[in-house]
C-alpha positions as CSV (number, residue, x, y, z in Angstrom):
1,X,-10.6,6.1,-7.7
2,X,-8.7,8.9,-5.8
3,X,-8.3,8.8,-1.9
4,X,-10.0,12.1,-0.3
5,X,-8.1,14.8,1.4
6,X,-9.0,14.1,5.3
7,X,-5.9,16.8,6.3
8,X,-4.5,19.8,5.8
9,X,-1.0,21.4,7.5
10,X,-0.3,24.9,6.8
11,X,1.3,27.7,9.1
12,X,-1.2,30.2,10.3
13,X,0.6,33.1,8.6
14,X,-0.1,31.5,5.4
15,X,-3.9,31.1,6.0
16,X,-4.1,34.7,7.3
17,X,-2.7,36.2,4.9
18,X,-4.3,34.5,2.0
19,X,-7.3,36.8,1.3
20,X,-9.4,33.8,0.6
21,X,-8.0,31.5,3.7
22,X,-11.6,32.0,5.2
23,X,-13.2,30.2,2.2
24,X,-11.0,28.0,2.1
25,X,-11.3,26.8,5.4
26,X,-15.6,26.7,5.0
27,X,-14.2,24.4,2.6
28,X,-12.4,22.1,4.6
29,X,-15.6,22.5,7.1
30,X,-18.0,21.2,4.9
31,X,-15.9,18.4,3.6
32,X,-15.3,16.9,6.7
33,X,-11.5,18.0,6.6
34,X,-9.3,18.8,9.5
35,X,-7.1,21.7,9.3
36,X,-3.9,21.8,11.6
37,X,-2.4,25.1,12.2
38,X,1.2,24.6,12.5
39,X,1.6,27.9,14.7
40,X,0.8,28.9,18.4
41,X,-2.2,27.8,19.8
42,X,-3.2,31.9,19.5
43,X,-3.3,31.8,16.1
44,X,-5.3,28.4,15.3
45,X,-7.9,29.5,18.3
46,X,-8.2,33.0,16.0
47,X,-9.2,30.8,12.8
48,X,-11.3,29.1,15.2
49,X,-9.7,25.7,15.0
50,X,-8.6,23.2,17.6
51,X,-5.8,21.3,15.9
52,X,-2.2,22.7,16.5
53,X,1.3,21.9,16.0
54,X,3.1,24.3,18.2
55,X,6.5,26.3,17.1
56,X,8.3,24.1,19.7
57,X,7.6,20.8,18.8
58,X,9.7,19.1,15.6
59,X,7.2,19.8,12.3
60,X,8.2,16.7,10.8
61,X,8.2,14.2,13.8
62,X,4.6,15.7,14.8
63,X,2.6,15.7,11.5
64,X,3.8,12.0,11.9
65,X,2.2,11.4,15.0
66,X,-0.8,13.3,14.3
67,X,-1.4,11.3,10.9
68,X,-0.6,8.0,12.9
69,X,-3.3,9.2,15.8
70,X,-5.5,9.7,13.4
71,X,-5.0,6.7,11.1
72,X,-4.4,8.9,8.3
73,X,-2.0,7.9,5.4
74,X,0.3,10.5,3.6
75,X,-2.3,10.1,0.3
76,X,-5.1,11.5,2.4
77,X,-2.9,14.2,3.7
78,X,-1.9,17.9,2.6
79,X,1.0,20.1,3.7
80,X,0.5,23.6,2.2
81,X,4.3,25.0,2.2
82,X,3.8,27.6,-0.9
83,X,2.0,29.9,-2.8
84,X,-2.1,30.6,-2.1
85,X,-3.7,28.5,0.9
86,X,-6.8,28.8,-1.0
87,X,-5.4,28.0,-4.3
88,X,-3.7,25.0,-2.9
89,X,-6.8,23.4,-0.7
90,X,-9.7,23.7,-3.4
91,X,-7.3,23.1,-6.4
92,X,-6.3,19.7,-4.2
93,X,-10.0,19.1,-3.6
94,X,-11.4,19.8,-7.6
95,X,-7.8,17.3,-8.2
96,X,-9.3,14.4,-6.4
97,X,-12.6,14.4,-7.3
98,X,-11.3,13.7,-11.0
């Protein structure tokens, strides 16, 4: 059995740009799966989400003690770094459910 995605990290530039970020985050809604902007505060209130990492903090050290906060293990966890947000969420979604 595969673990579920709980988690996704991807800069806000990256969702807004994608033309399909919007599905992709009704998506993540539905699933029950949190979305972290890794951006300004601005940028994940305009996608209308709460969780942040700001451009100050070190991306590394925080997604670490956001995971750890939330009891989540790297398995459960995507960091979108390339290519389509959209592509990369669902395809990791239709991926795990085998």
């Amino acid at each position: 059995m595969t673990t579920p995605l709980r988690c996704v990290y991807a800069d806000a530039a990256r969702i807004l740009r994608d033309p399909l970020g919007a599905r992709a985050l009704e998506a993540c809604e539905r699933a029950g799966i949190e979305v972290v902007v890794l951006g300004p505060r601005e940028l994940a209130e305009e996608l209308d989400l709460e969780s942040f990492i700001g451009p100050d903090q070190d991306e590394r050290k925080a997604i670490a003690a956001h995971m750890e906060a939330r009891g989540l293990s790297p398995d459960q966890c995507l960091r979108v770094t390339e290519g389509s947000f959209y592509e990369a969420v669902i395809g990791d979604i239709m991926r795990r459910r085998g």
